[in-house]
DRENDOKE-337127 format. One record per residue (C-alpha): residue number from 1; residue in three letters; x, y, z. Coordinates in Angstrom, 3 decimals, always signed. Example, Ala and Ser with C-alpha at 12.3 -4.5 7.8 and 13.67 -1.06 7.14 Angstrom:
// residues 2
<site><zake>1</zake><kemi>ALA</kemi><X>+12.300</X><Y>-4.500</Y><Z>+7.800</Z></site>
<site><zake>2</zake><kemi>SER</kemi><X>+13.670</X><Y>-1.060</Y><Z>+7.140</Z></site>
This chain:
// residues 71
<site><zake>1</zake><kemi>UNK</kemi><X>-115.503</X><Y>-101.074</Y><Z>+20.987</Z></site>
<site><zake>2</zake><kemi>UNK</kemi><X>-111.831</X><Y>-102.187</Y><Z>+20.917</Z></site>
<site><zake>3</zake><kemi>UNK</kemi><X>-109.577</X><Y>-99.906</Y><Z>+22.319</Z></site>
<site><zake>4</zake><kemi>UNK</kemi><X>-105.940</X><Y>-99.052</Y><Z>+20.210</Z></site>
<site><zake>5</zake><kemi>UNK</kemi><X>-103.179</X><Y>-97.096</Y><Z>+21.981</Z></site>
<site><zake>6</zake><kemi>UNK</kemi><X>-102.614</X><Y>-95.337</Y><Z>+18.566</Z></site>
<site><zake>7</zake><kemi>UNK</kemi><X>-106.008</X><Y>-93.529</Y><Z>+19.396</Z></site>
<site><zake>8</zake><kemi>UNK</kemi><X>-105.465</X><Y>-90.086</Y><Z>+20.532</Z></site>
<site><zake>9</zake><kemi>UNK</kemi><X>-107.343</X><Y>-91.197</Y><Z>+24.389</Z></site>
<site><zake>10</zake><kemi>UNK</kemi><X>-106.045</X><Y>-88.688</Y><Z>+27.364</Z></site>
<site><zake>11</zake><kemi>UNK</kemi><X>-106.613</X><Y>-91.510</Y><Z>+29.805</Z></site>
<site><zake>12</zake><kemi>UNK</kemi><X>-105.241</X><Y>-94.828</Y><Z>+30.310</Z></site>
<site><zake>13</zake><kemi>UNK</kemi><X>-106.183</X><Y>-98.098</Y><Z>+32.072</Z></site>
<site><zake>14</zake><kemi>UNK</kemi><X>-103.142</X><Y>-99.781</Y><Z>+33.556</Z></site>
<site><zake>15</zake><kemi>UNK</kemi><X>-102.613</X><Y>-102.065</Y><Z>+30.360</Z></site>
<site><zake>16</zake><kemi>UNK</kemi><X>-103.089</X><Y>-99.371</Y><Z>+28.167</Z></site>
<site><zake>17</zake><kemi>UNK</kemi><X>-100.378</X><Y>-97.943</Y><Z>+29.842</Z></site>
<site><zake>18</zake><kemi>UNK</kemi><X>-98.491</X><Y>-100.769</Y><Z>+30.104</Z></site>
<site><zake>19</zake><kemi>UNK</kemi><X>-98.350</X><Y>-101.066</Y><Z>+26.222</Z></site>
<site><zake>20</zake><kemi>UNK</kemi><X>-97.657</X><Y>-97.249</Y><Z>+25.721</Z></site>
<site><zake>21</zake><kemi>UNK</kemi><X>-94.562</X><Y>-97.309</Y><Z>+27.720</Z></site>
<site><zake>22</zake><kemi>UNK</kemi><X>-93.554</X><Y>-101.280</Y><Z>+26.898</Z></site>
<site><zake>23</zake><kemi>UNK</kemi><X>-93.663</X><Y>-102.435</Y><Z>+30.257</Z></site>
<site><zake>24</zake><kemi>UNK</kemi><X>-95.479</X><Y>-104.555</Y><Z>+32.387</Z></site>
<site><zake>25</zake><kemi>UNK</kemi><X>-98.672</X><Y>-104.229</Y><Z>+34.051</Z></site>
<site><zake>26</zake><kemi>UNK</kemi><X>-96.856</X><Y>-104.949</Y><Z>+36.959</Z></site>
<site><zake>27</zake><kemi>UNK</kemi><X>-94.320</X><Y>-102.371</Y><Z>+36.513</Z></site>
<site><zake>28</zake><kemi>UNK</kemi><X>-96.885</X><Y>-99.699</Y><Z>+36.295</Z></site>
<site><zake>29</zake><kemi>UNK</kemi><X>-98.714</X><Y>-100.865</Y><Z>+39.556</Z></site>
<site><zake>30</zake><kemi>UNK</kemi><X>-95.406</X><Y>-100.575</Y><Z>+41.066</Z></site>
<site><zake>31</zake><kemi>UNK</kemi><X>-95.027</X><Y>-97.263</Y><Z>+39.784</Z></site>
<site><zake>32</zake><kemi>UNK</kemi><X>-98.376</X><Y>-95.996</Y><Z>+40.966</Z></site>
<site><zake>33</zake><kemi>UNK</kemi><X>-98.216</X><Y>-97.229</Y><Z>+44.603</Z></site>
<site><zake>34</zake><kemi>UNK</kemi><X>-94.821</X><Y>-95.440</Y><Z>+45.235</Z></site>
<site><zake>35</zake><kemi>UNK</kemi><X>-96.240</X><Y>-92.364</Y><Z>+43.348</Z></site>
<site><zake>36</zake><kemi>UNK</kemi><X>-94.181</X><Y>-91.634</Y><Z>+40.425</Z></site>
<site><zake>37</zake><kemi>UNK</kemi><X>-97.026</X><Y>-91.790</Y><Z>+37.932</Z></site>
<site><zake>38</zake><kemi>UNK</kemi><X>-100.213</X><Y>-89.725</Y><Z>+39.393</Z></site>
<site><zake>39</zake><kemi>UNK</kemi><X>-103.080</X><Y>-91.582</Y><Z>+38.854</Z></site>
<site><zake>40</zake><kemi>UNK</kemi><X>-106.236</X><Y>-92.074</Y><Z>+39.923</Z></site>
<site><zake>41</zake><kemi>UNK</kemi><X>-107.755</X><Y>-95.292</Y><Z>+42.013</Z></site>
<site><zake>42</zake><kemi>UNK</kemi><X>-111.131</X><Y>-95.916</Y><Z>+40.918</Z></site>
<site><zake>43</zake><kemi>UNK</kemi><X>-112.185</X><Y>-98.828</Y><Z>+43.121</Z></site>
<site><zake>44</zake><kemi>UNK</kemi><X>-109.359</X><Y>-101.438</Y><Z>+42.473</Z></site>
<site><zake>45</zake><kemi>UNK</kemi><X>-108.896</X><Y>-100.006</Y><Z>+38.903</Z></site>
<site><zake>46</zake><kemi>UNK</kemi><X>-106.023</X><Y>-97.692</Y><Z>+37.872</Z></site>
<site><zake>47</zake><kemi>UNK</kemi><X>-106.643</X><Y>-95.058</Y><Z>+35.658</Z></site>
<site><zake>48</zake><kemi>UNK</kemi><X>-103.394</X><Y>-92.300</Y><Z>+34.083</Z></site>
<site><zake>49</zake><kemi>UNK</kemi><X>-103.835</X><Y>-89.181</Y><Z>+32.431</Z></site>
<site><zake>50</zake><kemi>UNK</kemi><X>-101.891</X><Y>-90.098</Y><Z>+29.077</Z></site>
<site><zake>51</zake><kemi>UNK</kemi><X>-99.891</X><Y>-86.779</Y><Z>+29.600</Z></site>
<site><zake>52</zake><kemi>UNK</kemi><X>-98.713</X><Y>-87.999</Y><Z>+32.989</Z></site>
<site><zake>53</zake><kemi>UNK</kemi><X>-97.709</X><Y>-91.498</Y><Z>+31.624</Z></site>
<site><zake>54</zake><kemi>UNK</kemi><X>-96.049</X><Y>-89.423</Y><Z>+29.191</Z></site>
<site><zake>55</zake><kemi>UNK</kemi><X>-93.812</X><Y>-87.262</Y><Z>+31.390</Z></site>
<site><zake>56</zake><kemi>UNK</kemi><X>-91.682</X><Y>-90.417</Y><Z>+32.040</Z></site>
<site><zake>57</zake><kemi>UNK</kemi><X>-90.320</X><Y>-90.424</Y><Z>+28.981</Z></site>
<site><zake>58</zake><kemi>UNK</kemi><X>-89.495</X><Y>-86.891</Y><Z>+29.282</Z></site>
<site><zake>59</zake><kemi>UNK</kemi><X>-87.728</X><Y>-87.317</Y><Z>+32.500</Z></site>
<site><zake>60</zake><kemi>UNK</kemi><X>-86.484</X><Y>-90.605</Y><Z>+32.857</Z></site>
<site><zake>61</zake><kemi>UNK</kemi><X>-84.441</X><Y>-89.260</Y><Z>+35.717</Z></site>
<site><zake>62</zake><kemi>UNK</kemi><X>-87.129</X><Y>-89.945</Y><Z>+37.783</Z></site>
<site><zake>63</zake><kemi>UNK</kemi><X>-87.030</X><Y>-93.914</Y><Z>+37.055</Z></site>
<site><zake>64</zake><kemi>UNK</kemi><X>-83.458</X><Y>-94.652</Y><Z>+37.289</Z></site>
<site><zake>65</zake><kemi>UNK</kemi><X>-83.409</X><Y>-95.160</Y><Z>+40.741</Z></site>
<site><zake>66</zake><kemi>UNK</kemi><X>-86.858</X><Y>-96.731</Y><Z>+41.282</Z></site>
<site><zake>67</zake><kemi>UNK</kemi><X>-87.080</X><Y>-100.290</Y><Z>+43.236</Z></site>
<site><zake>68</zake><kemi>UNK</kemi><X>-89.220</X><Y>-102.377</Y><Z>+40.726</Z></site>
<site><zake>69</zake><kemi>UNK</kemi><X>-88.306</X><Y>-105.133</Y><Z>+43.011</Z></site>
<site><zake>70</zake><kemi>UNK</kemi><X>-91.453</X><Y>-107.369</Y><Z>+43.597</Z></site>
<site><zake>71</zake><kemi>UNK</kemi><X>-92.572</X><Y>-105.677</Y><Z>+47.488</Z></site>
């Protein structure tokens, strides 16, 4: 089963994020180890509830002074 971000899912792998917010894969790992999107670490795998990932685009305050800076 292919997955589409279109689909109405209320939780998202770290590329499925990625692609919802047009950023990197990267950028959302970032974003998850300092703690601005809550998520959940399921073994080595990422997971976001859609509604979280979400929130940053209601309040992008909370990114503007982020260090996406490789760490």
């Amino acid at each position: 089963m292919e997955f589409s971000v279109k689909d109405n899912r209320f939780v998202l792998t770290v590329k499925e994020a990625a692609e919802y917010l047009r950023l990197s894969e990267m950028t959302i790992l970032r974003l998850a180890n300092q703690g601005l999107i809550p998520g959940a670490k399921i073994g080595r795998q990422w997971r976001f509830a859609k509604d979280a990932v979400t929130g940053l685009l209601k309040h992008p305050e909370i990114l503007r002074h982020v260090d996406l800076r490789k760490s």
